[in-house]
C-alpha positions as CSV (number, residue, x, y, z in Angstrom):
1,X,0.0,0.0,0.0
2,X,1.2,3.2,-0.7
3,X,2.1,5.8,2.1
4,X,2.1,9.5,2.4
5,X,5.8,9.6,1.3
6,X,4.6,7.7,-2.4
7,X,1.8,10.0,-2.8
8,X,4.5,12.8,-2.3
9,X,7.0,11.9,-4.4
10,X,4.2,11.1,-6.7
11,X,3.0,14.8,-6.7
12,X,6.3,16.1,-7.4
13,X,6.8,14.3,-10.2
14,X,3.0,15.1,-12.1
15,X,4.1,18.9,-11.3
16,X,6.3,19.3,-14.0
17,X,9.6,20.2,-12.9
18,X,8.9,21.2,-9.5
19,X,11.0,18.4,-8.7
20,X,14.1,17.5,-11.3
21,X,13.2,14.1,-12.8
22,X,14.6,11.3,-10.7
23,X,15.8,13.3,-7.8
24,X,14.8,12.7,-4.4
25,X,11.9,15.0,-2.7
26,X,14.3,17.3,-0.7
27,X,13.1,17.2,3.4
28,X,11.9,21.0,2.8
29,X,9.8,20.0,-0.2
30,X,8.0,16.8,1.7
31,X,7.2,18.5,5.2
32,X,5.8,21.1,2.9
33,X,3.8,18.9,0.3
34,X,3.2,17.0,3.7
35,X,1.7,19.8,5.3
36,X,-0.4,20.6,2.2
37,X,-1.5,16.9,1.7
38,X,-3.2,17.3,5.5
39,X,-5.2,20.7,4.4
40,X,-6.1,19.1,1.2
41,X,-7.7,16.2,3.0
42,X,-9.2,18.2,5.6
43,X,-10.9,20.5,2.3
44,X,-12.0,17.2,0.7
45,X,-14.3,16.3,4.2
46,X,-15.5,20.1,4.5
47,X,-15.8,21.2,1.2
48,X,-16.5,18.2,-0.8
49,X,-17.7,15.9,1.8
50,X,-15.2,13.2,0.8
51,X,-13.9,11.1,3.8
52,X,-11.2,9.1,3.6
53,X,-11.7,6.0,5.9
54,X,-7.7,5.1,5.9
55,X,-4.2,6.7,6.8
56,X,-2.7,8.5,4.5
57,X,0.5,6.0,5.5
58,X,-1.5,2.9,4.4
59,X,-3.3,4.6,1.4
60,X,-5.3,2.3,-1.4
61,X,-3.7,1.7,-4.5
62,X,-6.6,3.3,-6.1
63,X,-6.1,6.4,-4.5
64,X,-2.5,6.7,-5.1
65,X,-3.2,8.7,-8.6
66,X,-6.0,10.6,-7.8
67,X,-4.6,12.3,-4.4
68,X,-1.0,12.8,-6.1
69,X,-2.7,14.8,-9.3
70,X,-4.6,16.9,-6.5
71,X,-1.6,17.8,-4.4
72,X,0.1,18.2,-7.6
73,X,-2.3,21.0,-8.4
74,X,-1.9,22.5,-4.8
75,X,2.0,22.4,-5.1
76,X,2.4,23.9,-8.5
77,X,2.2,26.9,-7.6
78,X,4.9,27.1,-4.8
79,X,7.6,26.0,-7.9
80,X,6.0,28.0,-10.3
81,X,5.3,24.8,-12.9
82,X,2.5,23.4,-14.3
83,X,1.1,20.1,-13.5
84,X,-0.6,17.8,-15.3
85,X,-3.9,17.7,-16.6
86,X,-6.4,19.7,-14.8
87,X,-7.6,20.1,-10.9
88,X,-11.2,19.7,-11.5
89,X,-10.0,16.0,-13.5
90,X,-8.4,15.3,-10.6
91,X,-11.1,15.7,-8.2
92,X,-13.2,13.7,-10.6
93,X,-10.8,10.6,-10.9
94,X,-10.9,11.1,-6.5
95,X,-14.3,10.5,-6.5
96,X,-15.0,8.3,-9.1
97,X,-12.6,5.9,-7.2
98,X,-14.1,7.0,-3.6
99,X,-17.5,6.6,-4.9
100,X,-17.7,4.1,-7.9
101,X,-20.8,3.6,-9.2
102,X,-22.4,0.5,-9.0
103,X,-25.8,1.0,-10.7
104,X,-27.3,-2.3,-11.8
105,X,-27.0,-2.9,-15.5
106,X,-31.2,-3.9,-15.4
107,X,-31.9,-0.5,-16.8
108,X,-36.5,-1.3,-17.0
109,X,-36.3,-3.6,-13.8
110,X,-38.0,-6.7,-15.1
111,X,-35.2,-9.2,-13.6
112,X,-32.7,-10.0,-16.4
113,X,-29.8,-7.9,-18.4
114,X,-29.9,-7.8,-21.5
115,X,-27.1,-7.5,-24.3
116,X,-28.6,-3.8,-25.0
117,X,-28.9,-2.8,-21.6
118,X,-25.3,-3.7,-21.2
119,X,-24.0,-1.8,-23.9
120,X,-26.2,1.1,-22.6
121,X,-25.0,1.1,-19.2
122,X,-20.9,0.8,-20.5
123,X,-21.6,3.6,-23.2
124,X,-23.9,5.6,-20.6
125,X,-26.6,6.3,-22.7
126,X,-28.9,5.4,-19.8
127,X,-28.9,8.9,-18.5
C-alpha cells in the first residue's frame, strides 16, 4: 500500500519540474507537500464531503493517482510549474474511485440484463 511519502513523491513528479526528474523530494519539499496533503484532505471532508476512511501512511492503490494529481495541483504553484492535466479531473478521478458507481445494469427492472442494456449502461446512454 502506498504511504504519504509515495503520494508525495508522486505529486512532485506530475508537477512538471517542481522536482528534477529522478531526484529525491528534498526534506523541505516533503514537510511542505506533507503539510499541504493534510489541508487538502481536511478541504475534501468540509468542502467536498469526501472522507477518507484510511491513513494517509496505508493509502489504497486506487487512490495513489488521484490524491498525487490533486496535491500536484496545490503544489504547483509554490515552484511556479504546471502540472498535469487539470484540478477539476483530478477531483473527478478522487471521487470516481471513492465513490464508484455500481448501478445495476437492469436498466427497466423486469429481472434480467440484457445484451442492449449492457451496452447502454458501458456507453452511458442510460442517462
Amino acid at each position: 500500500m502506498p504511504n504519504k511519502a509515495d503520494i508525495v513523491r508522486m505529486a512532485f513528479s506530475r508537477a512538471n519540474g517542481a522536482n528534477g526528474v529522478g531526484d529525491p523530494v528534498s526534506g523541505e519539499d516533503y514537510d511542505f507537500a506533507a503539510r499541504v496533503l493534510g489541508a487538502l484532505v481536511a478541504e475534501l471532508v468540509v468542502a467536498h464531503r469526501i472522507t477518507l476512511g484510511f491513513d494517509l501512511d496505508n493509502t489504497p492503490d486506487r487512490y495513489l493517482l488521484p490524491l498525487a494529481d490533486l496535491l500536484s495541483h496545490e503544489i504547483a504553484g509554490q515552484y511556479e510549474v504546471t502540472p498535469q492535466g487539470s484540478k477539476t479531473g483530478a477531483l473527478m478521478r478522487l471521487r470516481a474511485v471513492h465513490n464508484p458507481y455500481v448501478r445495476d445494469m437492469d436498466l427497466n427492472d423486469n429481472g434480467a440484463t440484457s445484451e442492449g442494456e449492457i451496452t447502454a449502461f458501458d456507453r452511458g446512454a442510460y442517462f
